[in-house]
C-alpha positions as CSV (number, residue, x, y, z in Angstrom):
1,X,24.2,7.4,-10.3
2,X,22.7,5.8,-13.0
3,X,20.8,3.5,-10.7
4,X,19.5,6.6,-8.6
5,X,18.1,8.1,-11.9
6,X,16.2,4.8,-13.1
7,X,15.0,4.1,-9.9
8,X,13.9,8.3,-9.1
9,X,12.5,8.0,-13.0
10,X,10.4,4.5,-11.8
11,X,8.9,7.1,-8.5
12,X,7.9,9.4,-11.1
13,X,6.2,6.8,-13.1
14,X,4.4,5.3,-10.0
15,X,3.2,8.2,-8.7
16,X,1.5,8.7,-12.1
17,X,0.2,5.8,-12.3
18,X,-1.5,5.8,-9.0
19,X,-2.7,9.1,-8.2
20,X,-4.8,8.8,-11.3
21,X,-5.5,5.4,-10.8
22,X,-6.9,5.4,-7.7
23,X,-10.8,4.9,-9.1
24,X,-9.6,2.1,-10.7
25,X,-8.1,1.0,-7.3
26,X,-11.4,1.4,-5.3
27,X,-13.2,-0.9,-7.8
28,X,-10.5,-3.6,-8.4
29,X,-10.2,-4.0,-4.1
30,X,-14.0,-3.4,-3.3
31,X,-14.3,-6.4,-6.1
32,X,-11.7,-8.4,-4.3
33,X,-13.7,-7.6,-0.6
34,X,-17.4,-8.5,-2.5
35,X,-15.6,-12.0,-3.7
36,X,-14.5,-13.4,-0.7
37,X,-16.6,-11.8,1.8
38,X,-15.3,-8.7,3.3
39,X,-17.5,-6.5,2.5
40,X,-20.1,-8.5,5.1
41,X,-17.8,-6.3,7.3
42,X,-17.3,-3.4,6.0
43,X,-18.6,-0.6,4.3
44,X,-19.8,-1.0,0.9
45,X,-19.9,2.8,0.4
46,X,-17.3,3.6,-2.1
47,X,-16.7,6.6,-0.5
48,X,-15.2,4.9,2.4
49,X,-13.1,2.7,-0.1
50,X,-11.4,6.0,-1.9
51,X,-10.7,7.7,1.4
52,X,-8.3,3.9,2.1
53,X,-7.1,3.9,-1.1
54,X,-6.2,7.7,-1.3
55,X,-4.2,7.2,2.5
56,X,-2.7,4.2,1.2
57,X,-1.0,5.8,-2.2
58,X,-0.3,8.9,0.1
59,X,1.8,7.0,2.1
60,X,3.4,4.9,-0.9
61,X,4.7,7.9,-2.3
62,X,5.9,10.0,0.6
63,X,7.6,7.0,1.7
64,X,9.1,6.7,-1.2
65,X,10.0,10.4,-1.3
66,X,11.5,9.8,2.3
67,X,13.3,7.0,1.4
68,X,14.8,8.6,-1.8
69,X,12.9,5.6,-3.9
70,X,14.4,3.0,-1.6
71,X,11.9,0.8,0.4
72,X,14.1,-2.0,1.0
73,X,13.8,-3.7,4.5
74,X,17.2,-3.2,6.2
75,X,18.2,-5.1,9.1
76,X,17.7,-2.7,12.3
77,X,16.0,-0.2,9.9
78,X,14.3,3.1,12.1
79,X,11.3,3.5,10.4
80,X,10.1,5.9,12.9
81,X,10.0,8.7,10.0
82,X,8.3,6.2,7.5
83,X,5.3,7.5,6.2
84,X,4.4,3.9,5.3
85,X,5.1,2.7,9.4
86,X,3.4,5.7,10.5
87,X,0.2,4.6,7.7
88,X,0.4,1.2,9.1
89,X,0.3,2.0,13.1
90,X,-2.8,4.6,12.7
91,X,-4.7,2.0,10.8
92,X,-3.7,-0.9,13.0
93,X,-5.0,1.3,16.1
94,X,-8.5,2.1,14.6
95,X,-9.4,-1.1,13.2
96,X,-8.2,-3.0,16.9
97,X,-10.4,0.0,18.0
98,X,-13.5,-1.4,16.2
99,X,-12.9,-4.9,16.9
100,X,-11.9,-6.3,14.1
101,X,-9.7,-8.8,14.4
102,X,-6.2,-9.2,12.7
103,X,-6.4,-11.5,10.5
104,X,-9.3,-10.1,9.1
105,X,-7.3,-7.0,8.8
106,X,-4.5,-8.6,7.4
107,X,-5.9,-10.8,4.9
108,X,-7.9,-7.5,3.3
109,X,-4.8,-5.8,3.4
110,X,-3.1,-8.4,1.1
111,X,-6.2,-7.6,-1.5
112,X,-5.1,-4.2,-1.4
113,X,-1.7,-5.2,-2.3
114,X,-2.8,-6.8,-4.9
115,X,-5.0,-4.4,-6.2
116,X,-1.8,-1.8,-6.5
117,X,0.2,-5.4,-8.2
118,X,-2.3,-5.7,-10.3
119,X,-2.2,-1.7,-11.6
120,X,2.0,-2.0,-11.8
121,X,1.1,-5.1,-14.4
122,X,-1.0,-2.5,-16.6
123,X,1.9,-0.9,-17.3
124,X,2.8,-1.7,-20.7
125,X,7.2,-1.6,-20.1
126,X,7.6,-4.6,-18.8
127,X,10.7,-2.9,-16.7
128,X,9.0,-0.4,-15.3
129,X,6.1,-2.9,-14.1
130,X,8.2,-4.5,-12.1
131,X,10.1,-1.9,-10.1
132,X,6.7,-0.8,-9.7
133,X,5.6,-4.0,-8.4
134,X,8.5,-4.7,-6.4
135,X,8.0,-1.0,-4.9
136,X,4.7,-1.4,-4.2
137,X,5.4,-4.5,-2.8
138,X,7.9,-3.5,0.3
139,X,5.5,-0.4,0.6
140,X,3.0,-3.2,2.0
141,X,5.8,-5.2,3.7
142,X,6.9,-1.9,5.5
143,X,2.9,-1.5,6.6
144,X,2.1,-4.8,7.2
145,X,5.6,-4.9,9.8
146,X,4.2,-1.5,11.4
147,X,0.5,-2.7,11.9
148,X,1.9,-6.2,13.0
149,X,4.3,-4.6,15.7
150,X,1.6,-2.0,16.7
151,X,-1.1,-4.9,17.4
152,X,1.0,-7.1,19.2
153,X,2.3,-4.4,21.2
């Protein structure tokens, strides 16, 4: 029980962090893209930036919500009701669409990762940064497994 509570009470604080900090998201990643390239590629419009960074925290925390706070990957797992799987497969399906190809996809990806890491670290309870991070972190494992399986697929 206690664990629940400190893990529902680290949603809580994630979903605050985020949903106001998704500005700061848009810069820190659309930095990460202008520094090694991406953006040669994309969209420098930050408009199309928010809209990727608003789906992606979305997803974070309905899946999170689904998952009552647990985004562990299980062995055999059926993520066919993850909001993070169902994130990953939609995206996978429109970039493929456009041509880009996947490990352009994936290495940007990673930069958005990062991006969310890099927020979690800003928080200034070193405990909560971390189940933050490590939330955060198998969000983008569950994505990156669901846009993997949907491309090679």
């Amino acid at each position: 029980m206690e664990r629940e509570h400190a893990t529902a009470a680290i949603a809580e604080k994630l979903e605050r962090l985020l949903v106001p900090g998704e500005q700061w998201l848009m810069h820190r990643v659309l930095e990460y893209a202008q520094e090694y390239g991406y953006t040669a590629y994309a969209s420098t419009l930050e408009e199309a930036w928010r809209l990727s960074i608003n789906g992606l925290t979305g997803a974070l925390i309905e899946s999170a919500r689904v998952n009552a706070n647990d985004l562990e990957l299980r062995c055999e797992a059926d993520w066919s009701e993850d909001p993070a799987a169902h994130f990953g497969v939609e995206e996978a399906r429109k970039h493929r669409a456009r041509g880009i190809p996947f490990e352009m996809f994936l290495s940007l990806m990673k930069y958005y990762s990062q991006a969310y890491v890099d927020l979690c670290k800003t928080l200034p309870d070193r405990e909560d940064a971390s189940a933050c991070e490590r939330a955060v972190t198998r969000y983008f494992d569950r994505v990156e497994i669901a846009f993997s399986s949907e491309w090679a697929g």
